[in-house]
FIFIGU-348302 format. One record per residue (C-alpha): residue in three letters; x, y, z. Coordinates in steps of 0.1 Angstrom, whole numbers, plus 5000, padded with zeros to 4 digits. Layout:
% FIFIGU-348302
ALAXYZ
...
//
This chain:
% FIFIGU-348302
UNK500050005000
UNK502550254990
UNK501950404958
UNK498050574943
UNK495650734964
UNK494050664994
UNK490650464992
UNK488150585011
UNK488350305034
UNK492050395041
UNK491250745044
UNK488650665070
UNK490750475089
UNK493150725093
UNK491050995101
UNK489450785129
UNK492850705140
UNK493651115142
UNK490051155158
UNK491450905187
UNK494451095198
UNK493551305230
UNK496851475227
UNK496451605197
UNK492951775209
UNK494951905241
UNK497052075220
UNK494652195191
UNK496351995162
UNK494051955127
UNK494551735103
UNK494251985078
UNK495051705047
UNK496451375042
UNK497051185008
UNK499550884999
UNK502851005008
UNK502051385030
UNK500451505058
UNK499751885068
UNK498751955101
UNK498352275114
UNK497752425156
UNK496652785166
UNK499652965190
UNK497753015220
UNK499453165253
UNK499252805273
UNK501652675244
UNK504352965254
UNK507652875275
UNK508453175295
UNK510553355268
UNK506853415248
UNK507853155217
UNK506252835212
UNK507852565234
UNK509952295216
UNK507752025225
UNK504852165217
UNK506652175182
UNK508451865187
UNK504651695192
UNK503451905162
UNK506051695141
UNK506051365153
UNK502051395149
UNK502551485109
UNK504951255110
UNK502750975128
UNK499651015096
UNK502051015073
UNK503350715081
UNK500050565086
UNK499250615045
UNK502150355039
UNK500450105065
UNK498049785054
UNK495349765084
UNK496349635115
UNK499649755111
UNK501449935133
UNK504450135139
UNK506650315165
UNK509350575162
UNK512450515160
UNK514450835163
UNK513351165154
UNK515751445151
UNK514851815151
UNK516252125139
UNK514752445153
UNK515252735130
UNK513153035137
UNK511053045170
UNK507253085167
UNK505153355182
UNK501953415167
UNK499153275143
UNK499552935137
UNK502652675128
UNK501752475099
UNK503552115098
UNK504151885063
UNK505451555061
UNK506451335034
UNK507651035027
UNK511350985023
UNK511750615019
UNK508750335026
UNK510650045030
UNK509349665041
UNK510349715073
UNK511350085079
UNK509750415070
UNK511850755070
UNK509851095067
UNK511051435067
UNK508751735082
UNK508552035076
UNK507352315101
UNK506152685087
UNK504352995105
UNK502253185090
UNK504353395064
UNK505653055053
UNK508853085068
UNK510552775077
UNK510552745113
UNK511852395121
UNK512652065098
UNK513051745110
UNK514051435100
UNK512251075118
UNK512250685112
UNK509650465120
UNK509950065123
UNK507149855116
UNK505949635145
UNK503249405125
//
């Protein structure tokens, strides 16, 4: 299941897999879209999201990517498989202030057993803000 467009059985799936993650409603992360191969999701900069400097904190964008990175994934995934991560590494660029960070992922490499994407995070200007690079190993 790596190559065409989702079905809409596979898209279902994976947006009642997104609809079943309470941390991504703590934080106020949308799936804004998700097709074979990329992910966008997008969060609001709200005050509660701050570290005491007034930017964004890093695990607030940290979560941000590993959850674009997380639906990605899951568009290279045969039901009732499942994945963890396996390292994710994370350069911050710019910090983020105000408006909303917007994160896309993509599909490096989809192997048999391992899955590499890369993410990309933007504010609102469309400035890169942070990019990240994560591998995921199949479990089943």
């Amino acid at each position: 299941m790596t190559e065409g467009a989702l079905t809409a059985v596979e898209r279902e799936r994976i947006l009642d897999a997104f609809a079943a993650v309470p941390f991504a409603r703590v934080l106020g992360i949308e799936l804004e879209s998700v097709e074979r191969g990329e992910a966008v999701v997008r969060l609001e900069i709200r005050d509660e999201l701050r570290q005491n400097h007034g930017i964004i904190h890093g695990g607030v964008t940290a979560s941000l990517i590993d959850t674009a990175a997380a639906f990605v994934i899951m568009t290279q995934l045969e039901e009732g498989q499942t994945t963890t991560t396996v390292d994710l590494t994370i350069h911050y660029l710019r910090p983020l202030v105000r408006g909303s960070a917007t994160a896309r992922a993509r599909i490096v490499r989809g192997g048999r057993r391992i899955i590499i994407a890369a993410v990309d995070v933007y504010d609102d200007a469309k400035i890169l803000a942070a990019t990240a690079l994560t591998t995921y190993i199949r479990l089943t």
